[in-house]
C-alpha positions as CSV (number, residue, x, y, z in Angstrom):
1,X,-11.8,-35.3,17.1
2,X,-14.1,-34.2,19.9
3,X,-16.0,-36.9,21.5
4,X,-19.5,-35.2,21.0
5,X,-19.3,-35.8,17.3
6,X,-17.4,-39.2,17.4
7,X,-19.8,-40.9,19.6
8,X,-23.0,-39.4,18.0
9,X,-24.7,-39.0,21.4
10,X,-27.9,-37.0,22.4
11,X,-28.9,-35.3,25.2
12,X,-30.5,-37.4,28.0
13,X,-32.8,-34.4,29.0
14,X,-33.7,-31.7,27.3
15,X,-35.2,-28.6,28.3
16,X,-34.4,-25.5,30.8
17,X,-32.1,-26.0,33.4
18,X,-33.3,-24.9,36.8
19,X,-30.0,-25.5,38.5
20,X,-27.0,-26.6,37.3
21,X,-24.1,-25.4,39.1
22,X,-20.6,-26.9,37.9
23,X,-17.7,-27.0,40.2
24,X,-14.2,-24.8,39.6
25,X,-13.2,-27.6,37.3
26,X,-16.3,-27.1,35.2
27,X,-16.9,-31.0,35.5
28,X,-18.2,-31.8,38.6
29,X,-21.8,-34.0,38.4
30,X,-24.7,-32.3,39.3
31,X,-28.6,-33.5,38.8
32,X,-30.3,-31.2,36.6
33,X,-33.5,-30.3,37.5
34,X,-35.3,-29.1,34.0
35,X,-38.9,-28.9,32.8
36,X,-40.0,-30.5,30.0
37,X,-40.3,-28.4,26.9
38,X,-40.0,-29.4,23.0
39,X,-36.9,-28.3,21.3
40,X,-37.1,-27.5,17.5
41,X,-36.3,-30.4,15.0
42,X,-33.2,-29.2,13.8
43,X,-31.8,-29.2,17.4
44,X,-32.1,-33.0,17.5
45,X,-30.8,-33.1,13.6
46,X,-27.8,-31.0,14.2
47,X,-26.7,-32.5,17.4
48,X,-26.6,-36.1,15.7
49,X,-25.2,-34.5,12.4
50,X,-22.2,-37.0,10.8
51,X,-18.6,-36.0,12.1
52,X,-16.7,-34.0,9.8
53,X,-14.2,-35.8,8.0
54,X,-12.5,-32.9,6.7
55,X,-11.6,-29.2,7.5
56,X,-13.9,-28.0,4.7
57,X,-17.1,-29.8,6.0
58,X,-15.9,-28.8,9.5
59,X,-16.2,-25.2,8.6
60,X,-19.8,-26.4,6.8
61,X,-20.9,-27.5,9.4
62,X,-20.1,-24.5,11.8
63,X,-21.9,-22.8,9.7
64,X,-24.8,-24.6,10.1
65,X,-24.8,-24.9,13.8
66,X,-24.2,-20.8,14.2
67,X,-27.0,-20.5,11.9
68,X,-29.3,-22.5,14.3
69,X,-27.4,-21.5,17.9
70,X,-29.7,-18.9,18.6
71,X,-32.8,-21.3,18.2
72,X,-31.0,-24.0,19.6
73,X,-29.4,-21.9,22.6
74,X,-31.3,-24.2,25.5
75,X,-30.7,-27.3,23.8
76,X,-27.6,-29.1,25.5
77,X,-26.5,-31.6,23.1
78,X,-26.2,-28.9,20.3
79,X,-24.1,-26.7,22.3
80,X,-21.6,-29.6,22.9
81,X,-21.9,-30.6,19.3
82,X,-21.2,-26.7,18.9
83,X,-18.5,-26.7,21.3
84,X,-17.0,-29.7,20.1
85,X,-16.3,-29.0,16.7
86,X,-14.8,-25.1,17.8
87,X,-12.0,-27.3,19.6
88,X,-11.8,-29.1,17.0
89,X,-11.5,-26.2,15.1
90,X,-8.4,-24.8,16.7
91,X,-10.5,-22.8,18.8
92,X,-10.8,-23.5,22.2
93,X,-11.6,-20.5,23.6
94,X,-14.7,-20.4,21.6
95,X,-15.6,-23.9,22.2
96,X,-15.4,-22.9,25.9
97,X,-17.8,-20.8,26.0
98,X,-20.9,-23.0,24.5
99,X,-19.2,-26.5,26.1
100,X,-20.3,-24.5,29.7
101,X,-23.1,-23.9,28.5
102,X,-24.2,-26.9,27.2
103,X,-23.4,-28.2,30.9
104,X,-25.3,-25.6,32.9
105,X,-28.0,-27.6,31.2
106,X,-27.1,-31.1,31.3
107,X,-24.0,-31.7,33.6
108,X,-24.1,-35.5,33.1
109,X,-23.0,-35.1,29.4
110,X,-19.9,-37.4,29.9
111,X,-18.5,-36.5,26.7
112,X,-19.1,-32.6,26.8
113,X,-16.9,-32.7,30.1
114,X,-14.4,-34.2,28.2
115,X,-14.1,-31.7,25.9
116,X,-14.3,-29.2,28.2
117,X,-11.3,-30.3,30.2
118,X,-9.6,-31.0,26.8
119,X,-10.6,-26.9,25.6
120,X,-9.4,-25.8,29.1
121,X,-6.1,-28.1,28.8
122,X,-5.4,-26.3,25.2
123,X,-5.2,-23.0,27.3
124,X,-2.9,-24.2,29.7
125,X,-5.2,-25.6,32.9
126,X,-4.7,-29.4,33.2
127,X,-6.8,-29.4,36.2
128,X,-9.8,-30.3,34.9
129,X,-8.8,-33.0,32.9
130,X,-6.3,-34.4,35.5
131,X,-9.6,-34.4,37.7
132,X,-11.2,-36.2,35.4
133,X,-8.9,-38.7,35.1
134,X,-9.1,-39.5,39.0
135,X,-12.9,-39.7,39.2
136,X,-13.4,-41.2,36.2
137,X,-10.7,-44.1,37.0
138,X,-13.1,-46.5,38.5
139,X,-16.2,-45.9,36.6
140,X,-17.2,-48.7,34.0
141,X,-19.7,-46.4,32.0
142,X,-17.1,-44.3,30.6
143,X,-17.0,-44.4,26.2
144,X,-13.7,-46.0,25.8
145,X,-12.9,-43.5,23.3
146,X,-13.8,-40.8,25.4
147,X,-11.3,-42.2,28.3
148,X,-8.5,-43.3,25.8
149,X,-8.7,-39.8,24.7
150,X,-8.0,-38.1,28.4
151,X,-5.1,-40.4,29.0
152,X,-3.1,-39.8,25.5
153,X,-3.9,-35.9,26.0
154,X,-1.3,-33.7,27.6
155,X,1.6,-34.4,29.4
156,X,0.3,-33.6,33.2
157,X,-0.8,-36.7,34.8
158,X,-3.6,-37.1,37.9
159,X,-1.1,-37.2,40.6
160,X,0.4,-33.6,39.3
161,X,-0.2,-30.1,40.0
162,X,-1.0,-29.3,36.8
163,X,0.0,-25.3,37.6
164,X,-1.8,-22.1,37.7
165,X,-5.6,-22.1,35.6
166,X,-5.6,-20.1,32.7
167,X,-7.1,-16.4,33.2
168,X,-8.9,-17.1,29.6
169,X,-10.6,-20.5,30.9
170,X,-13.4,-17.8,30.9
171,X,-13.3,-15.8,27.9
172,X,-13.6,-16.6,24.3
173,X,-13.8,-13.8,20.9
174,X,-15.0,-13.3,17.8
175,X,-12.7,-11.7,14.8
176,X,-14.0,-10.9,11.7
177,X,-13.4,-9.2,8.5
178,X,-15.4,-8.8,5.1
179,X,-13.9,-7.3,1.9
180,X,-16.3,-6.7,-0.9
181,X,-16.7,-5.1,-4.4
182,X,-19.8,-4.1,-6.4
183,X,-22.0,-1.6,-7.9
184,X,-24.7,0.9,-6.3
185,X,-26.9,2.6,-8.4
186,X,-27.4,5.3,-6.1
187,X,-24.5,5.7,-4.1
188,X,-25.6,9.4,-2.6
189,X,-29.7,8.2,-1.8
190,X,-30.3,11.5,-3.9
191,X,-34.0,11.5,-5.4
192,X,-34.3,12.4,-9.3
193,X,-35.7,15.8,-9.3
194,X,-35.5,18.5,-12.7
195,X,-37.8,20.8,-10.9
196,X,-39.0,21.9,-7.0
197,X,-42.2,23.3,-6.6
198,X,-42.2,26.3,-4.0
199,X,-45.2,27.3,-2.1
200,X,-44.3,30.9,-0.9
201,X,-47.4,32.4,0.9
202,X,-48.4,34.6,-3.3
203,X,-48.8,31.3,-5.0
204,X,-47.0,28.3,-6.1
205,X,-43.8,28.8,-8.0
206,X,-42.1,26.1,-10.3
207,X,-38.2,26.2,-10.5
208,X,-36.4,24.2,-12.7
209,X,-33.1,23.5,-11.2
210,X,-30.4,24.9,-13.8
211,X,-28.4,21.1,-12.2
212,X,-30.9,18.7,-12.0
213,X,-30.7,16.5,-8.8
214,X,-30.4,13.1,-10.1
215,X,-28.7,9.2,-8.8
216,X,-24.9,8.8,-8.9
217,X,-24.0,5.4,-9.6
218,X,-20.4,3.7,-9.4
219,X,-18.4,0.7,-7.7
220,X,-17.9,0.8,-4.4
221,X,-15.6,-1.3,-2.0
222,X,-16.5,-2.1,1.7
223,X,-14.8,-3.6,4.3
224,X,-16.1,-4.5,7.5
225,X,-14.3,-5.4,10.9
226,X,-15.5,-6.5,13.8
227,X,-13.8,-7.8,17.5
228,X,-16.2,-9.6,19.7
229,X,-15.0,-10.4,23.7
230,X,-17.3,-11.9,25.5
231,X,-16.8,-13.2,29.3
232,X,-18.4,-15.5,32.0
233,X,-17.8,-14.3,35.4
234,X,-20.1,-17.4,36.7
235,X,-22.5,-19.7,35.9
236,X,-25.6,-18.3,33.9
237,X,-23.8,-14.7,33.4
238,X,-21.8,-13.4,30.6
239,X,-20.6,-10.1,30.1
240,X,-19.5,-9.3,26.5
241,X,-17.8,-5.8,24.4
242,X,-17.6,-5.3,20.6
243,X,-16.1,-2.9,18.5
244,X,-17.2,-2.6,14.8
245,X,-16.3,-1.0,12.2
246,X,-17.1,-0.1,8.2
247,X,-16.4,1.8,5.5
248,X,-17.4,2.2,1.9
249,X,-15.0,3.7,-0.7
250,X,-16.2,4.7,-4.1
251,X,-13.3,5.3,-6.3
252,X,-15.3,7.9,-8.9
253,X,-17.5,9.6,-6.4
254,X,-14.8,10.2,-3.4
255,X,-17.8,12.8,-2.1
256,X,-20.1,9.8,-1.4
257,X,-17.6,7.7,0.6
258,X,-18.8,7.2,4.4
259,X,-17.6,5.5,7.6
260,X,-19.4,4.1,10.5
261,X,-17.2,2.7,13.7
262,X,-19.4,1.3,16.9
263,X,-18.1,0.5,20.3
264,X,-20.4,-1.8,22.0
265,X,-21.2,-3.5,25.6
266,X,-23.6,-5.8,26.9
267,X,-24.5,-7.7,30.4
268,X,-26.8,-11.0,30.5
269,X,-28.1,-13.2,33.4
270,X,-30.1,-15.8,33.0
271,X,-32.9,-16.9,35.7
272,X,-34.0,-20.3,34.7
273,X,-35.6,-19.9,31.2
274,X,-35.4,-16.5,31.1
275,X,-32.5,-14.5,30.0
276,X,-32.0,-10.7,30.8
277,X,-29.5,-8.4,28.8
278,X,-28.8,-5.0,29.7
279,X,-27.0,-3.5,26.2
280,X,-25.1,0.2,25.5
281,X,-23.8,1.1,22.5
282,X,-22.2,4.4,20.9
283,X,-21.7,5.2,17.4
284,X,-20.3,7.4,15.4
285,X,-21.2,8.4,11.3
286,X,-19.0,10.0,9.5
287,X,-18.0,10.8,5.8
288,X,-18.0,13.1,3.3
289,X,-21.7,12.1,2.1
290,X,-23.2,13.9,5.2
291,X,-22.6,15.6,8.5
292,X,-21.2,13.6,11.2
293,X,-23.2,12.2,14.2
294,X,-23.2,10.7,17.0
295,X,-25.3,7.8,18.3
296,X,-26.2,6.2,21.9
297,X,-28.2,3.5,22.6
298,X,-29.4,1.9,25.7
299,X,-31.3,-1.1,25.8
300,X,-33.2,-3.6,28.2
301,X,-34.3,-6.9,26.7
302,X,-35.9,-9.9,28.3
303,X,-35.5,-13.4,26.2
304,X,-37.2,-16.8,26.6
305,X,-38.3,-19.9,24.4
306,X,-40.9,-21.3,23.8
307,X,-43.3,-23.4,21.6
308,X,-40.0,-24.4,19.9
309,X,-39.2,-20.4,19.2
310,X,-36.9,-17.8,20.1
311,X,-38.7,-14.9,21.7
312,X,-37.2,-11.3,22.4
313,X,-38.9,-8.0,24.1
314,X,-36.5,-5.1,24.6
315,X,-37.4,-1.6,25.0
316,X,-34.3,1.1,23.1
317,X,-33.3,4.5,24.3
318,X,-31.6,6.5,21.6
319,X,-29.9,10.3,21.5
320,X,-28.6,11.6,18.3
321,X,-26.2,14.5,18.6
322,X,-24.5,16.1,15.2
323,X,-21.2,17.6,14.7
324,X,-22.5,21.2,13.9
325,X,-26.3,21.6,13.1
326,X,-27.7,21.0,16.7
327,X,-31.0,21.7,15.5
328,X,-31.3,17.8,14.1
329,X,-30.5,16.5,18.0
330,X,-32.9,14.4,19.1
331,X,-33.6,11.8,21.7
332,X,-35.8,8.7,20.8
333,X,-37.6,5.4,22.7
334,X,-38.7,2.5,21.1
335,X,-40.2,-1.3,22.2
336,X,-39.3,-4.3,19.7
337,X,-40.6,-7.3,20.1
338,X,-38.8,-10.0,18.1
339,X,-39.8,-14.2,17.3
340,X,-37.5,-16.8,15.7
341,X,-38.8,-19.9,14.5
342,X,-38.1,-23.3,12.3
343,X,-40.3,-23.4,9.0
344,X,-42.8,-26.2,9.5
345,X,-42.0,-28.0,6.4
346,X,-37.9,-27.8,6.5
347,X,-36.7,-26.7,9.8
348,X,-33.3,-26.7,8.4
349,X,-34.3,-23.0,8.0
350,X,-35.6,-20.4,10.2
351,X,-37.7,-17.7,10.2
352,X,-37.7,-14.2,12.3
353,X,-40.2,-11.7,12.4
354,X,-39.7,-8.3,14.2
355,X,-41.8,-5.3,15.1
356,X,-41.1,-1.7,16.4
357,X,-42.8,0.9,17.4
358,X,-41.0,4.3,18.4
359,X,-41.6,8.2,19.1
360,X,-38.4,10.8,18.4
361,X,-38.0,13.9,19.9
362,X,-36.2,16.9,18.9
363,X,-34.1,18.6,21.3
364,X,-35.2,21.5,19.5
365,X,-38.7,22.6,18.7
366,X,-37.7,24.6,15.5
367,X,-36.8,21.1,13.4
368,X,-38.2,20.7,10.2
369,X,-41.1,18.2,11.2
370,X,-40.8,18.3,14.6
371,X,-41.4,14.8,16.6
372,X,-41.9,11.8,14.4
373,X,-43.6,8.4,15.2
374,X,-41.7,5.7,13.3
375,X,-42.9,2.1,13.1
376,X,-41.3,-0.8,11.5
377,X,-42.1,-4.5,10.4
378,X,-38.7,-6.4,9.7
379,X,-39.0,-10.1,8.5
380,X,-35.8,-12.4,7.7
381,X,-35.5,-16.1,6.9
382,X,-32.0,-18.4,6.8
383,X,-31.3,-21.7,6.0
384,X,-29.0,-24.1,4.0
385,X,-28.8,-24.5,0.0
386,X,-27.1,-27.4,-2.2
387,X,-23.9,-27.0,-2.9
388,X,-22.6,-26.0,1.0
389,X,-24.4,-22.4,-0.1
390,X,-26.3,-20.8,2.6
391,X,-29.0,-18.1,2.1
392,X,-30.0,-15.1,4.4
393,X,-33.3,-13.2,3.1
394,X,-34.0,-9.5,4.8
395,X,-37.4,-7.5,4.2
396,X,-38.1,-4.1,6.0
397,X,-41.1,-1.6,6.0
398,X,-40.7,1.0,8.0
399,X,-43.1,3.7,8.7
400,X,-41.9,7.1,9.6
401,X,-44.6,10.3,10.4
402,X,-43.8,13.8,10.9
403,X,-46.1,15.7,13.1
404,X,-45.7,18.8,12.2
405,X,-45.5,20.6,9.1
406,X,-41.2,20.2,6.8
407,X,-41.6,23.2,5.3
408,X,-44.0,26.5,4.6
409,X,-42.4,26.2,1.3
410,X,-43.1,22.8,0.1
411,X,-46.6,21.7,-0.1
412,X,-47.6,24.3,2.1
413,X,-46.2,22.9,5.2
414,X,-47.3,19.5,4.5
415,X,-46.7,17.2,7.5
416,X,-43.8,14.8,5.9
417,X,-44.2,11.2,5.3
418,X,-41.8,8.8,4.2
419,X,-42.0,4.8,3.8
420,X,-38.8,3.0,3.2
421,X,-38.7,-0.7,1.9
422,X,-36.1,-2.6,2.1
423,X,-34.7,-5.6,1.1
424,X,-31.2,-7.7,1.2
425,X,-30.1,-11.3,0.7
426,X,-26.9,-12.8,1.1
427,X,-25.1,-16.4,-0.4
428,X,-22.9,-17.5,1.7
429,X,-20.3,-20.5,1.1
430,X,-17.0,-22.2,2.6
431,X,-13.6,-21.8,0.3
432,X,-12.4,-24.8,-0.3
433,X,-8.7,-23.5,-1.2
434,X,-6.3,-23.9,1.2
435,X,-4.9,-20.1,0.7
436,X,-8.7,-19.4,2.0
437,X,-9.0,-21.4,4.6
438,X,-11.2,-20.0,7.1
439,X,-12.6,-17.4,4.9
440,X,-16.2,-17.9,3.2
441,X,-17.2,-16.7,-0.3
442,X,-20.2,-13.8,-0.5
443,X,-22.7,-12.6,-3.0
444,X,-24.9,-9.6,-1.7
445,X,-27.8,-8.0,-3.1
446,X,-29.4,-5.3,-1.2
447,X,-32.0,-2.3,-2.2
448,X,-34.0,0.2,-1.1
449,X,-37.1,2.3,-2.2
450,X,-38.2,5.2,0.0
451,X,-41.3,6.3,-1.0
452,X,-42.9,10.2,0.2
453,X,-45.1,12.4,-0.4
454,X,-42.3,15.1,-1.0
455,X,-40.7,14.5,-3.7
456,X,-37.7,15.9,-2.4
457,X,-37.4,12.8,0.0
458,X,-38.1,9.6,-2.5
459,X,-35.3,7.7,-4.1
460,X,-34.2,4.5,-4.4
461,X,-30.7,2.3,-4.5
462,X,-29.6,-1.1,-6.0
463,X,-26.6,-2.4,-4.6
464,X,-24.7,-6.3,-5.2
465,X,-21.7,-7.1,-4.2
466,X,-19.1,-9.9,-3.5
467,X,-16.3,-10.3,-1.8
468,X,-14.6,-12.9,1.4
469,X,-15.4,-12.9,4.8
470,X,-13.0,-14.4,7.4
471,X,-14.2,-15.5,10.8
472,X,-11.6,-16.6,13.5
């Protein structure tokens, strides 16, 4: 058992760290200089939440605490709590990476360096708990618990080398995977049209189409991988690289399947409260529902909290290139601004809201519609249910203007306007069978209703699912 969750303890400062700098052991003592600032409830509630007594609450209450990390991200006795129960966990690579954090923050958190020589020590480098041990030999203060724990751990005693430090004492990943099953009740986003109405320069011409266009629903199975890296070359940096991928089969309507894999990379620094990530991305859509494209994104983002929120700015750069019709390229810009925060009557739960505003630009000038401004309002709130089920809620209006006219032959070259709504929520809950260990249980519904003023463009899609998702 770590000692952040056996001992119960709370941070004896709280607030951003100015300077923190920990030795190459990681433990060295250092006064932290912070200012003051209000952490959210559920910080405090997390950080002094009851030690889990078995693998199944364990992987409960990681659940709760990643739910939370990104509000909690500054608060020092969460991150060891966090930390603390990865090790715990089996994962000490992981718990490396928050326990470092957490004392960038706070370095005198006696029992977060404990488990940080104890996460390094599972990877091979004694060092930092044979270090320990000697400055630690005379001090009084020390939890006994905390120093019976350093003795009885390892083999490598103070006086000893303790060899070469592990080249992962650095590093720590993400692996996960999610199989699911369901229905859609679109599965091709097709609109449900009998008719088109032309408007040829002579008149307007109905034609009823001798197949009408209409929604093709079936199962579907999806299955989603994803292998995150991420890396801390020193204190307050982290450099991190993702690959993704997904794919939806439907067994009835082969013609609708689709495939999306991502390669992704990212560079942070952090500056006393503020934290600046430089992110690139490139994409790839493919399938037999549509033609394939390509996708890259660049992004600068600037991050800070405050008022007991998360708070995100980040202006997007975007090219879209297709396989064949190189009329559809275009380049885009975009600024988001982004706020997460606890819900003032249960701060168990959280709540993100999220705007963007952006402009696309067609490499060519002869695309239907030419440039478009597109606009969108995204809203999402998390939190904890009875049972050990945990709840994710997605909303999305997005806004998306044509400036010039689709088509002479619809509407008369009307300029095109579409208005998607969407919406998504997700039950999430720890198996409790051993054969499942690891894994959670899923329930997904998810839908979409694009309004526009051609019909041509409208449709909407009702999809649920279920399925397992492993994280390791």
């Amino acid at each position: 058992m770590s000692f952040a969750g056996r001992l119960g303890w709370r941070a004896h400062a709280r607030g951003w760290a100015l300077v923190a700098v920990v030795a190459s052991s990681g433990l060295a003592p250092a006064a932290a200089h912070a200012h003051d600032a209000v952490s959210p409830p559920v910080c405090d509630e997390l950080a002094a939440a009851a030690w889990p007594r078995t693998a199944a609450d364990r992987r409960a209450l990681l659940q709760r605490l990643e739910s939370a990390r990104e509000t909690c991200k500054d608060h020092p006795a969460f991150l060891a709590v966090l930390g603390g129960n990865w090790l715990e966990d089996g994962n000490p690579e992981q718990a490396l990476l928050w326990l470092e954090r957490a004392l960038m923050l706070n370095p005198a958190l006696s029992a977060a360096q404990a488990d940080y020589a104890l996460a390094l020590l599972a990877l091979g480098d004694p060092t930092a708990r044979n270090d320990l041990l000697l400055r630690w030999a005379q001090r009084s203060d020390i939890p006994p618990l905390v120093w019976l724990r350093l003795q009885r751990s390892g083999s490598g005693g103070p006086g000893q080398a303790g060899g070469e430090p592990s080249t992962n004492s650095r590093w720590a990943q993400i692996r996960e995977i999610g199989l699911f099953a369901g229905h859609e009740s679109n599965l091709d986003r097709s609109p449900r049209l009998t008719e088109l109405t032309l408007t040829p320069p002579d008149g307007p011409v109905d034609l009823p189409l001798a197949q009408p266009i209409q929604p093709r629903p079936g199962t579907a199975a999806v299955a989603d991988l994803s292998w995150q890296v991420a890396y801390s070359p020193r204190q307050g940096s982290l450099l991190q690289f993702g690959i993704i991928g997904t794919a939806r089969s439907a067994p009835a309507h082969p013609e609708t399947d689709w495939n999306h894999l991502q390669l992704a990379a990212s560079a942070g620094q952090r500056w006393g409260g503020w934290r600046a990530l430089l992110q690139g991305s490139v994409s790839r859509f493919g399938g037999r529902l549509s033609e394939p494209y390509r996708l890259q994104r660049w992004g600068v983002s600037l991050e800070r909290s405050a008022f007991g929120c998360s708070h995100r700015l980040a202006l997007e750069s975007e090219t879209r290139t297709q396989q064949q019709s190189a009329i559809n390229d275009s380049r885009s810009g975009a600024a988001l601004w982004s706020s997460t925060c606890p819900l003032p009557f249960d701060d168990r739960w959280a709540v993100g809201l999220a705007l963007r505003t952006g402009y696309d630009d067609p490499r060519d000038t002869l695309r239907p519609g030419g440039a478009q401004r597109q606009n969108s309002l995204g809203l999402r709130v998390a939190g904890p249910l009875p049972h050990r089920w945990r709840a994710d809620l997605t909303l999305r209006y997005t806004q998306v203007d044509d400036l010039e006219g689709y088509s002479p032959l619809l509407e008369n070259n009307l300029k095109r306007i579409t208005r998607p709504l969407q919406f998504g929520i997700e039950l999430a809950r720890p198996a409790d069978e051993a054969l499942l260990h690891g894994a959670d249980y899923v329930l997904q519904l998810q839908g979409i209703r694009q309004g526009s003023n051609l019909p041509l463009f409208a449709y909407t899609s009702v999809a649920a699912f279920g399925g397992l998702r492993w994280r390791w």
